[in-house]
HTML snippet that shows the backbone in 3Dmol.js (N, CA, C, O; Angstrom):
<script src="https://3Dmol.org/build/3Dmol-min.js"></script>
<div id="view" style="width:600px;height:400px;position:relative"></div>
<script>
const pdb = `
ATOM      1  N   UNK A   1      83.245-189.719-215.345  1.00  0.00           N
ATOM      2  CA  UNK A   1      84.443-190.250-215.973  1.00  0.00           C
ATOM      3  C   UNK A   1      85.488-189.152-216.182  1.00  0.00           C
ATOM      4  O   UNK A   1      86.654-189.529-216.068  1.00  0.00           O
ATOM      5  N   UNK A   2      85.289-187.903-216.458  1.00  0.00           N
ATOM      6  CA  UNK A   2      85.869-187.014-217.144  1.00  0.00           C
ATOM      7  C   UNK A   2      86.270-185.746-215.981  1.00  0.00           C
ATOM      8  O   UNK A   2      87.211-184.953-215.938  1.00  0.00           O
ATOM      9  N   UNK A   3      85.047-185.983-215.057  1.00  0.00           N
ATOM     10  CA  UNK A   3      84.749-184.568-213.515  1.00  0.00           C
ATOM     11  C   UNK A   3      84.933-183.463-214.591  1.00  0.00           C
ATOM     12  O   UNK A   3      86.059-182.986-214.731  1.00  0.00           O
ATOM     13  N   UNK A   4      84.187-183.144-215.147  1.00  0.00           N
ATOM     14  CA  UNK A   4      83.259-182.080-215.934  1.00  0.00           C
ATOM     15  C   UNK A   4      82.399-181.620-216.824  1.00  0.00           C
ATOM     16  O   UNK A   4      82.116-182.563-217.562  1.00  0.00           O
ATOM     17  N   UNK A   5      81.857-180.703-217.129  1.00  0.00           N
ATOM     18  CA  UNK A   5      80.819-180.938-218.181  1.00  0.00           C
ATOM     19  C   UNK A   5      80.893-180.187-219.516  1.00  0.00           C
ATOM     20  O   UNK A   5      79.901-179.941-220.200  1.00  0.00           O
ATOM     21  N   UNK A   6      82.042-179.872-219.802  1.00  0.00           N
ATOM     22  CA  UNK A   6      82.410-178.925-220.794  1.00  0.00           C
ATOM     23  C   UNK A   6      83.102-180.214-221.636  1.00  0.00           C
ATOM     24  O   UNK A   6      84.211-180.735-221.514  1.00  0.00           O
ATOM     25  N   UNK A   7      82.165-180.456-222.390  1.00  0.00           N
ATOM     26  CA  UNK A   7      82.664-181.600-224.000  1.00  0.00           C
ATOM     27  C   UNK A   7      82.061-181.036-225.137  1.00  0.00           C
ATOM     28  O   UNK A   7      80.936-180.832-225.594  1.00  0.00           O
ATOM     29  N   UNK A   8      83.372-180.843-225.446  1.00  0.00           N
ATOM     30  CA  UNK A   8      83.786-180.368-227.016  1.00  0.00           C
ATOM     31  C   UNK A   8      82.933-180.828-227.896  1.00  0.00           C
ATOM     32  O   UNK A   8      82.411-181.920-227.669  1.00  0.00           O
ATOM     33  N   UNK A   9      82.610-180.115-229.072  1.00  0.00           N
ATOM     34  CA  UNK A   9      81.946-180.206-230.526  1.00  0.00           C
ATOM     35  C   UNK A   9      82.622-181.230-231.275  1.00  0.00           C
ATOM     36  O   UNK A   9      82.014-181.938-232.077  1.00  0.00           O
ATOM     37  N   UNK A  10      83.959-181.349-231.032  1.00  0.00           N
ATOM     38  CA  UNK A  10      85.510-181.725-231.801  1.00  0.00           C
ATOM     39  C   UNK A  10      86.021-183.423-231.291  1.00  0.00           C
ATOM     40  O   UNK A  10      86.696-184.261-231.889  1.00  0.00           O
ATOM     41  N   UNK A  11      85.177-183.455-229.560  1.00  0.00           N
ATOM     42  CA  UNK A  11      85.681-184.966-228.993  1.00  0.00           C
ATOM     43  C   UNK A  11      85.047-185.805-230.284  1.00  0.00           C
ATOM     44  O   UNK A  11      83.856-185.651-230.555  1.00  0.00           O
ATOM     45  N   UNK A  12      86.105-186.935-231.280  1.00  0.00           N
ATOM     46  CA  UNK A  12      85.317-187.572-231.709  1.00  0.00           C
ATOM     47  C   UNK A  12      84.498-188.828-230.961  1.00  0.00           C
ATOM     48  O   UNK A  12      83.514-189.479-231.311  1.00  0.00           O
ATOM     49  N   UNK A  13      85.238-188.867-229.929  1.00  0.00           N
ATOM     50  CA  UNK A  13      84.441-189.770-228.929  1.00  0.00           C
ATOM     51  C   UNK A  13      82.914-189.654-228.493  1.00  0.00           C
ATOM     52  O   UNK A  13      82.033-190.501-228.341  1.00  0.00           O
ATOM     53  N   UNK A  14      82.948-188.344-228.358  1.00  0.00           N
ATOM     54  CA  UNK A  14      81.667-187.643-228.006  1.00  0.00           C
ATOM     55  C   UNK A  14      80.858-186.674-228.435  1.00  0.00           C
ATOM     56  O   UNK A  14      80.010-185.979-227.876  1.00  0.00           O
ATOM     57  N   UNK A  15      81.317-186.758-229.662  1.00  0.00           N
ATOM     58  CA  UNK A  15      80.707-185.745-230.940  1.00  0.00           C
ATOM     59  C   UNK A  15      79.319-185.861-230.243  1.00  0.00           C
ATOM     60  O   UNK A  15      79.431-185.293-229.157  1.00  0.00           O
ATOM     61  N   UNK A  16      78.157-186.314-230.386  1.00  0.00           N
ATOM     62  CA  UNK A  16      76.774-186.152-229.952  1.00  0.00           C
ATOM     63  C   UNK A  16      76.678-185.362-228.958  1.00  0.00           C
ATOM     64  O   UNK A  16      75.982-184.353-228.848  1.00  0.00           O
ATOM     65  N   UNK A  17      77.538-185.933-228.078  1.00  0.00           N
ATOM     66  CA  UNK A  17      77.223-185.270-226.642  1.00  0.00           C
ATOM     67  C   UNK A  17      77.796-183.837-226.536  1.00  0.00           C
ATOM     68  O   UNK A  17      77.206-183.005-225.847  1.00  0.00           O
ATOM     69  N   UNK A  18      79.093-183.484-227.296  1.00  0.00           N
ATOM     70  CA  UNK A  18      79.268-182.319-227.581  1.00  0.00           C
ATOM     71  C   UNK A  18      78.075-181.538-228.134  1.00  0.00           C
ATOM     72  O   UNK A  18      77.851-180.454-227.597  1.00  0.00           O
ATOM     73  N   UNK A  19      77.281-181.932-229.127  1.00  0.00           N
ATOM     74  CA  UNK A  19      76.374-181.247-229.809  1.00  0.00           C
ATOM     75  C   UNK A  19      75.238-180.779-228.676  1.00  0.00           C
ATOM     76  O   UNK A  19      74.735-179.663-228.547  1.00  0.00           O
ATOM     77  N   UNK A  20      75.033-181.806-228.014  1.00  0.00           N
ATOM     78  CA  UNK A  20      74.088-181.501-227.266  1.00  0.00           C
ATOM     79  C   UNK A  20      74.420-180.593-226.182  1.00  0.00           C
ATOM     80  O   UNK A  20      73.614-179.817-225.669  1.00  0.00           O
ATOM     81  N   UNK A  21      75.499-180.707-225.893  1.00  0.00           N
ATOM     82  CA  UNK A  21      75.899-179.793-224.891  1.00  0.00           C
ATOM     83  C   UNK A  21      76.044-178.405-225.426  1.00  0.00           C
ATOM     84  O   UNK A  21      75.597-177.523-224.693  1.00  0.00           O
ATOM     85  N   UNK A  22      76.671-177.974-226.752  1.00  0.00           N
ATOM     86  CA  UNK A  22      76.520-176.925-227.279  1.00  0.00           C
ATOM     87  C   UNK A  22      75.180-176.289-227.997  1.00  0.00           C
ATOM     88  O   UNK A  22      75.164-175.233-228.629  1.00  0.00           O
ATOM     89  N   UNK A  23      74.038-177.180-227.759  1.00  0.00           N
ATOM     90  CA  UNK A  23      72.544-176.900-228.463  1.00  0.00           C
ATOM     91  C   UNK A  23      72.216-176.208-226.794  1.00  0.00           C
ATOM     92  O   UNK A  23      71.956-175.008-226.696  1.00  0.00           O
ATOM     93  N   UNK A  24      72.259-176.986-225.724  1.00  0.00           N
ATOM     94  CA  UNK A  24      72.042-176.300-224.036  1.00  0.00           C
ATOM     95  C   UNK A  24      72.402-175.151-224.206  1.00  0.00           C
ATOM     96  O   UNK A  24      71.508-174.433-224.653  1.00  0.00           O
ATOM     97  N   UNK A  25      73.629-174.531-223.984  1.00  0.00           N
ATOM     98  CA  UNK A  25      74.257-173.166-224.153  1.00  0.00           C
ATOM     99  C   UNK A  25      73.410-172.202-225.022  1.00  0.00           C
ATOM    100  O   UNK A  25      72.952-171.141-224.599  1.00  0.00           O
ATOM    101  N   UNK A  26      73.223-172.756-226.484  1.00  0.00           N
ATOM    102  CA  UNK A  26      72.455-171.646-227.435  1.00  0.00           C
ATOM    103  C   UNK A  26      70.890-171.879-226.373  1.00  0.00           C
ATOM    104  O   UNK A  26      70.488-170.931-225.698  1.00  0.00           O
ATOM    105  N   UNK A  27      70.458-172.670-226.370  1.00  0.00           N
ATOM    106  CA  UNK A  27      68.900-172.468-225.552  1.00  0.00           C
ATOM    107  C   UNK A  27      68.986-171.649-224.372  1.00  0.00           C
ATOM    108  O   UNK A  27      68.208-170.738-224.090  1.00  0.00           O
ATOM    109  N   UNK A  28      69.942-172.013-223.725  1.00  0.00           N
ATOM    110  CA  UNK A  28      70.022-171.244-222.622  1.00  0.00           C
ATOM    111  C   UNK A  28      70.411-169.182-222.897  1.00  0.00           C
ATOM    112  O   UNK A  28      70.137-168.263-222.125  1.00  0.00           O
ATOM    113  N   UNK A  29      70.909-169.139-223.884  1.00  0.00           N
ATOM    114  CA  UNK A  29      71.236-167.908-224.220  1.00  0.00           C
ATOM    115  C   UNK A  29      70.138-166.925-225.015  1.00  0.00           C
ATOM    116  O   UNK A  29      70.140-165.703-225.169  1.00  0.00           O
ATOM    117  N   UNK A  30      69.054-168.117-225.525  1.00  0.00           N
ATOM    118  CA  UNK A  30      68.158-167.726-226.370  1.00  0.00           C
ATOM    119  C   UNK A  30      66.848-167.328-224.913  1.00  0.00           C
ATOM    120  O   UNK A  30      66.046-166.426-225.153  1.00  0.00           O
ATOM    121  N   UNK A  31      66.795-167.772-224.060  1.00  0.00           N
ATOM    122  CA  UNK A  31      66.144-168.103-223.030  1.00  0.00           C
ATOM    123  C   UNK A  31      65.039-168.617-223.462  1.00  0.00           C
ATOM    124  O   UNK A  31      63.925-168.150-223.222  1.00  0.00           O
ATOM    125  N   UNK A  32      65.273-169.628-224.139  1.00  0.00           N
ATOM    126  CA  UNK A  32      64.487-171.134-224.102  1.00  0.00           C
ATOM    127  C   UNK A  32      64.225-172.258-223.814  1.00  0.00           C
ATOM    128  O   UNK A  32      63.346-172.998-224.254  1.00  0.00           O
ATOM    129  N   UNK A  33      65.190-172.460-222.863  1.00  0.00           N
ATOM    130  CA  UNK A  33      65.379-173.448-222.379  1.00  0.00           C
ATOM    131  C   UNK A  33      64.557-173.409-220.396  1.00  0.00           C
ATOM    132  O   UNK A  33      64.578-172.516-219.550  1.00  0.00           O
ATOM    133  N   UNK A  34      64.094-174.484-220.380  1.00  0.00           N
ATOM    134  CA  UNK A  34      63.662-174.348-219.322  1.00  0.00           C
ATOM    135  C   UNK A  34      64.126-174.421-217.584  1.00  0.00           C
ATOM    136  O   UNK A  34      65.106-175.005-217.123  1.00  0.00           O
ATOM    137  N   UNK A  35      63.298-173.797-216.989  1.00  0.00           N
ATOM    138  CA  UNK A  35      63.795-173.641-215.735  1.00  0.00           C
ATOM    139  C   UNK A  35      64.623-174.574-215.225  1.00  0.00           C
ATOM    140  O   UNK A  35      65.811-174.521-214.906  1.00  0.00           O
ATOM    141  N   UNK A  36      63.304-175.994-215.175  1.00  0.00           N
ATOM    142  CA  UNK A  36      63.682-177.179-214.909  1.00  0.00           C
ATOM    143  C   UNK A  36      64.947-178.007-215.210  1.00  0.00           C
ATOM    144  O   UNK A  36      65.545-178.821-214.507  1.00  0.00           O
ATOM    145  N   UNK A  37      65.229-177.470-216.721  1.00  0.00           N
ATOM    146  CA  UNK A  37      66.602-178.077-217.351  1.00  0.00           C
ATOM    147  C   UNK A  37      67.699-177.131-216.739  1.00  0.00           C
ATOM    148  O   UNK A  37      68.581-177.705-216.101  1.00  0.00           O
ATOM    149  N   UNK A  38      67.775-175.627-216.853  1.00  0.00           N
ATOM    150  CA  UNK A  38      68.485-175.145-216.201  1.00  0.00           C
ATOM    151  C   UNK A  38      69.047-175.159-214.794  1.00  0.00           C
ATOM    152  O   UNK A  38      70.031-174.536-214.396  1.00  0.00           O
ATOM    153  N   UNK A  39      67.872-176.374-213.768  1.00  0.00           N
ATOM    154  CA  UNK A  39      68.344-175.998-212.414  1.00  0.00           C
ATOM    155  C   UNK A  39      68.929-177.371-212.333  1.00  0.00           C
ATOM    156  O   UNK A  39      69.747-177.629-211.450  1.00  0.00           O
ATOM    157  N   UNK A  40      68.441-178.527-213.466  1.00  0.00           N
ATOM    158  CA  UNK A  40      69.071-179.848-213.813  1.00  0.00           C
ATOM    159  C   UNK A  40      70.579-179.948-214.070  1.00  0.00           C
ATOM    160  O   UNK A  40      71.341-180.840-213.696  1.00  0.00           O
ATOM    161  N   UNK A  41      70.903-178.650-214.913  1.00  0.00           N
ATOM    162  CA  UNK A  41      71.676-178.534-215.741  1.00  0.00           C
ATOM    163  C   UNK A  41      73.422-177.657-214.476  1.00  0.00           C
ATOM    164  O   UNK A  41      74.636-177.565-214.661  1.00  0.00           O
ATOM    165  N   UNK A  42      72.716-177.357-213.640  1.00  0.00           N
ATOM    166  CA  UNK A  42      73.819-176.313-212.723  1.00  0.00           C
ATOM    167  C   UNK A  42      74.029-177.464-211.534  1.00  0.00           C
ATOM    168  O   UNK A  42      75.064-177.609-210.883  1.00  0.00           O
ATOM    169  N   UNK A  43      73.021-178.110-211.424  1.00  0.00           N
ATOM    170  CA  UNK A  43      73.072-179.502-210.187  1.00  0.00           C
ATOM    171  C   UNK A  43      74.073-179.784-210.679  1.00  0.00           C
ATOM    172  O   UNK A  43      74.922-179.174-210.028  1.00  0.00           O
ATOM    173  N   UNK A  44      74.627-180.429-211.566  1.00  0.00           N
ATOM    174  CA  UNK A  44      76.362-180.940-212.027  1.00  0.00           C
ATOM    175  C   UNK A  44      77.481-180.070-212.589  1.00  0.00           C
ATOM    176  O   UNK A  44      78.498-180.467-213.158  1.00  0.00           O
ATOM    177  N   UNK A  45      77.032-178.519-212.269  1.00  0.00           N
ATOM    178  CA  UNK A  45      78.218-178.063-212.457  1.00  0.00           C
ATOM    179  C   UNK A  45      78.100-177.389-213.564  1.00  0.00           C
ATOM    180  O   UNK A  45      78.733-176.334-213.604  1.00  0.00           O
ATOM    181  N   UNK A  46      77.655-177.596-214.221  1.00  0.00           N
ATOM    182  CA  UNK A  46      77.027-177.401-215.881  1.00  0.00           C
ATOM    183  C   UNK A  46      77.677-175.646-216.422  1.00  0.00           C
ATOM    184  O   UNK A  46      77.091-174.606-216.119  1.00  0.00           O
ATOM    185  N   UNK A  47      78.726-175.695-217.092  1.00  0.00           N
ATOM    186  CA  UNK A  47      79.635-174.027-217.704  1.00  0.00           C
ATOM    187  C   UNK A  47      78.519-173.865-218.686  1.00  0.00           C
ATOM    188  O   UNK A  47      78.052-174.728-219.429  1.00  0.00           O
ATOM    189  N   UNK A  48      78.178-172.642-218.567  1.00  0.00           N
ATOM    190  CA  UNK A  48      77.218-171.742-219.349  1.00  0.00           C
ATOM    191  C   UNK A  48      78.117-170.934-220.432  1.00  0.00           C
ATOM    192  O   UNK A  48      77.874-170.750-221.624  1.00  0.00           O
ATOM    193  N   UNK A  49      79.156-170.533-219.710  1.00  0.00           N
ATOM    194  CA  UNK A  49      80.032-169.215-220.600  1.00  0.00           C
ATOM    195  C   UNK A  49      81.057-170.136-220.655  1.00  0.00           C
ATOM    196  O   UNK A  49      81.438-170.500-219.543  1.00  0.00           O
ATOM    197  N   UNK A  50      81.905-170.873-222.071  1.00  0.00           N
ATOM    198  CA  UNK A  50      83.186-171.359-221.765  1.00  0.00           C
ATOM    199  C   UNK A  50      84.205-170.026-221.371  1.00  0.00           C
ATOM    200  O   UNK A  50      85.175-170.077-220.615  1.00  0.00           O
ATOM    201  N   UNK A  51      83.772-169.008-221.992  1.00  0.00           N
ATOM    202  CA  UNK A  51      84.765-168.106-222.349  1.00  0.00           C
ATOM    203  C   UNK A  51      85.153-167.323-220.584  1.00  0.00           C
ATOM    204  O   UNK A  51      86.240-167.185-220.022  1.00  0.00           O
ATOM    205  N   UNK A  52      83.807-166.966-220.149  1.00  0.00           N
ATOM    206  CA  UNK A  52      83.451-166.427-218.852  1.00  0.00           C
ATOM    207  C   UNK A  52      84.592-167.653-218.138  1.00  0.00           C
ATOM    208  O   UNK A  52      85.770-167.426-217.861  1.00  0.00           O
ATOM    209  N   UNK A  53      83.917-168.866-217.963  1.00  0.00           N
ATOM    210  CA  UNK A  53      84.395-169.837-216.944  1.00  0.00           C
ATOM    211  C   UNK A  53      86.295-169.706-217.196  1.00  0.00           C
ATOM    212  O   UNK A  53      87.150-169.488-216.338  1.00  0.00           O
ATOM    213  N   UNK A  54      86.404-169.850-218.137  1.00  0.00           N
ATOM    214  CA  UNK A  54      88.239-169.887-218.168  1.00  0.00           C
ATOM    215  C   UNK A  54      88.669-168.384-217.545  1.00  0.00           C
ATOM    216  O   UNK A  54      89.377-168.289-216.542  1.00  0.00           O
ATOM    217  N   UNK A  55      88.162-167.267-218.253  1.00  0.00           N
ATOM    218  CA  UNK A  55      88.560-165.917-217.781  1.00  0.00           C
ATOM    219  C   UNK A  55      88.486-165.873-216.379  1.00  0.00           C
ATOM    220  O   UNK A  55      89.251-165.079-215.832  1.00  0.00           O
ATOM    221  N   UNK A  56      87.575-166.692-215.517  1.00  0.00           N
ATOM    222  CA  UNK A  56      87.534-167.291-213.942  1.00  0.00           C
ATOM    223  C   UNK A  56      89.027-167.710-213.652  1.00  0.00           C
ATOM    224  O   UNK A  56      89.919-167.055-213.113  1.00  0.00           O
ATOM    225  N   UNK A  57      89.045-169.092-214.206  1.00  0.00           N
ATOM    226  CA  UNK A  57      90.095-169.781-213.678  1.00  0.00           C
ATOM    227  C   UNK A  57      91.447-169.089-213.909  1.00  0.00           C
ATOM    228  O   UNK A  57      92.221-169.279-212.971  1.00  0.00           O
ATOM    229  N   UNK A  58      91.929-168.347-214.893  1.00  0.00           N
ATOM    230  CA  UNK A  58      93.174-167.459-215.021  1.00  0.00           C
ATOM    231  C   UNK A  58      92.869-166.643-213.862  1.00  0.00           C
ATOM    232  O   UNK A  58      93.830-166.624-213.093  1.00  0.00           O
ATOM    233  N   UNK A  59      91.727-165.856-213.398  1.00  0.00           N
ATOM    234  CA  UNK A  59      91.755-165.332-212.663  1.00  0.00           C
ATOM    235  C   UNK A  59      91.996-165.336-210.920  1.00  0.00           C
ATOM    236  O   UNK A  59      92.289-164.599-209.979  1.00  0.00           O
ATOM    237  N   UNK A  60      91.637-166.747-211.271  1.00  0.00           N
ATOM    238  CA  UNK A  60      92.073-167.813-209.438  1.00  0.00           C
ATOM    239  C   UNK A  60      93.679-167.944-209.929  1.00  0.00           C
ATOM    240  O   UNK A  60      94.529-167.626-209.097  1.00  0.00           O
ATOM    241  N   UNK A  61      94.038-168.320-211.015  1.00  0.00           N
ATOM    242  CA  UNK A  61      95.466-168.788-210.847  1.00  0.00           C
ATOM    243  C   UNK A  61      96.086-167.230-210.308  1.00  0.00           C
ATOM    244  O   UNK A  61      96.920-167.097-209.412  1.00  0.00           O
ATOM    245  N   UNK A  62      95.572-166.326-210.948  1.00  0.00           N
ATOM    246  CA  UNK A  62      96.474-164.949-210.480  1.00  0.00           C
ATOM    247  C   UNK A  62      96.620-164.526-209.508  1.00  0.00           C
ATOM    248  O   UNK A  62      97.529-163.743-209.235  1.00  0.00           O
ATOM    249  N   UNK A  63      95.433-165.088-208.424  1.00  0.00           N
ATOM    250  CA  UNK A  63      95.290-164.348-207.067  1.00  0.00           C
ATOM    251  C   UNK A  63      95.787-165.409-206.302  1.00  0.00           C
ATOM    252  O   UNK A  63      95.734-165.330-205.075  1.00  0.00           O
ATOM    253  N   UNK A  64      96.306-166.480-206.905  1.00  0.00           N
ATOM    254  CA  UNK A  64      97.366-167.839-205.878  1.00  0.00           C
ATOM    255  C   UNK A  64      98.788-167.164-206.466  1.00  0.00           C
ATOM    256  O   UNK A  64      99.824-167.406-205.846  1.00  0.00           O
ATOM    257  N   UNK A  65      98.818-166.593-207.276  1.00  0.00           N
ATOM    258  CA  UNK A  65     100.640-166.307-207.856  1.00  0.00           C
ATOM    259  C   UNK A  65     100.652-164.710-206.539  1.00  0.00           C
ATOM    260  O   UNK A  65     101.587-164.427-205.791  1.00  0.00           O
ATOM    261  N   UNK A  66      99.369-163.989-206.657  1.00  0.00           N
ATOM    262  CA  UNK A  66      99.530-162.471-205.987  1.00  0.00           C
ATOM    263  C   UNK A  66      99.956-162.797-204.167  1.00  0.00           C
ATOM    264  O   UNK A  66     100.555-162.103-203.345  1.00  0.00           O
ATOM    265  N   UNK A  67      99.317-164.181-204.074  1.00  0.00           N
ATOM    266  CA  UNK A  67      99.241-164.585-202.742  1.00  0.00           C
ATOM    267  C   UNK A  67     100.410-165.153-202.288  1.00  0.00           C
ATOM    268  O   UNK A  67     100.751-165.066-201.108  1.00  0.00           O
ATOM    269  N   UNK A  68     101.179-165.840-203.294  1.00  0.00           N
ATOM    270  CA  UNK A  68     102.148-166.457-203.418  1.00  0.00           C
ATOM    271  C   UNK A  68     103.359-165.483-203.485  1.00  0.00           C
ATOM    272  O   UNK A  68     104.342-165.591-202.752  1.00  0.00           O
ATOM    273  N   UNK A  69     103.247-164.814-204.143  1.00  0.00           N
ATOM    274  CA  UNK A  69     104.869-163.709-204.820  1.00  0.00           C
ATOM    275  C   UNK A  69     104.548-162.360-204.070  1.00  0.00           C
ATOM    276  O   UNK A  69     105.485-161.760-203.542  1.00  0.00           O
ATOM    277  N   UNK A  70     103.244-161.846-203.996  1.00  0.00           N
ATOM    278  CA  UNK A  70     103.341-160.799-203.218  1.00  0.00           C
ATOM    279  C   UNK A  70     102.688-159.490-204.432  1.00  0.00           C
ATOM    280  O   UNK A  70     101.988-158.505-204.198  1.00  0.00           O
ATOM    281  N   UNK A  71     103.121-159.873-205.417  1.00  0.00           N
ATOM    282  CA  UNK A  71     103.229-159.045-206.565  1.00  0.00           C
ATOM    283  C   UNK A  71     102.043-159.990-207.585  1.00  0.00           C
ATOM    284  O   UNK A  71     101.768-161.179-207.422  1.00  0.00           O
ATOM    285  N   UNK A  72     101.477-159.065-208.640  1.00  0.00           N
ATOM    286  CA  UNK A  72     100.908-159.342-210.001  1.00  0.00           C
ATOM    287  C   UNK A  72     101.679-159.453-211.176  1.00  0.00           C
ATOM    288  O   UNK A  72     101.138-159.561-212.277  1.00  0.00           O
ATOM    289  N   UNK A  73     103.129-159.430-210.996  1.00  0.00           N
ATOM    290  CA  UNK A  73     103.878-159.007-211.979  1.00  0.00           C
ATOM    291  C   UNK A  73     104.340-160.528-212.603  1.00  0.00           C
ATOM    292  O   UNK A  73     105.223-161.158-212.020  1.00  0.00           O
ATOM    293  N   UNK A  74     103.632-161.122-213.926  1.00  0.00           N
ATOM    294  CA  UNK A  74     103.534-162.387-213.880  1.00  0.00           C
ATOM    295  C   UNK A  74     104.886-162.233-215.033  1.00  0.00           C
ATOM    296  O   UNK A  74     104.979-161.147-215.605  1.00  0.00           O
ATOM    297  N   UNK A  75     105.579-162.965-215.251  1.00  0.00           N
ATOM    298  CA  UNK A  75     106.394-163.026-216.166  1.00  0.00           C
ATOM    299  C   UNK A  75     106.431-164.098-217.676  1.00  0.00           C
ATOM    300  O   UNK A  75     106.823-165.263-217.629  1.00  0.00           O
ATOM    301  N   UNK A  76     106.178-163.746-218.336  1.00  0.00           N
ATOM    302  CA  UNK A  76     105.543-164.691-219.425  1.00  0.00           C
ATOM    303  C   UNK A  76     106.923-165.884-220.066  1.00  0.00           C
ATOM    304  O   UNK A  76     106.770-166.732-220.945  1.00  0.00           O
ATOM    305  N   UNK A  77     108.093-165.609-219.362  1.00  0.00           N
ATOM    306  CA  UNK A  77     109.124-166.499-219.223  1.00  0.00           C
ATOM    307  C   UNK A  77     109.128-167.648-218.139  1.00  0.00           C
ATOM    308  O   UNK A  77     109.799-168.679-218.078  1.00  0.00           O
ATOM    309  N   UNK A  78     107.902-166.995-217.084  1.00  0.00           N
ATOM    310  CA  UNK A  78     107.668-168.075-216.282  1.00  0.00           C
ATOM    311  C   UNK A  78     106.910-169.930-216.183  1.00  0.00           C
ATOM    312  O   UNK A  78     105.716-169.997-216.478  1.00  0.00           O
ATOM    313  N   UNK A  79     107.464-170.973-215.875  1.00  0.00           N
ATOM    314  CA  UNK A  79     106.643-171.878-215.791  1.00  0.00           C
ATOM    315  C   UNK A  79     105.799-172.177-214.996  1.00  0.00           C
ATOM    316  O   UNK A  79     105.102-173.174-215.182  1.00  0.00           O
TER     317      UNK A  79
END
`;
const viewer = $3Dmol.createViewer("view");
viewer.addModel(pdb, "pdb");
viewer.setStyle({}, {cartoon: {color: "spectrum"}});
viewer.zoomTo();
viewer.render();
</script>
């Protein structure tokens, strides 16, 4: 419904499923969580690091602007 798997603590729609999705992450960080769930869990895509995964995607947008302009020189006046 959504094409991803990063749901918020905060969706009140999906408060549960947020929880559960943020209980995965701590198991997975604790390395308690199992193989099986972990290889369950990456079959759909499944963000481990929110923080990692975004610091990704700024990082694709930069190398389409470097590819694009020629330059890194991003301008924070820019849209």
């Amino acid at each position: 419904q959504n094409g991803h798997c990063n749901v918020s603590t905060h969706d009140e729609h999906n408060k549960s499923l947020g929880q559960w999705v943020n209980k995965q992450r701590v198991s997975y960080k604790k390395n308690t969580l199992s193989s099986e769930r972990i290889q369950q869990l990456n079959s759909i895509g499944f963000i481990w690091d929110k923080r990692d995964h975004a610091w990704k995607d700024k990082f694709d947008e930069l190398c389409a602007f470097k590819a694009q302009n020629g330059h890194c020189n991003v301008s924070t006046h820019d849209e």
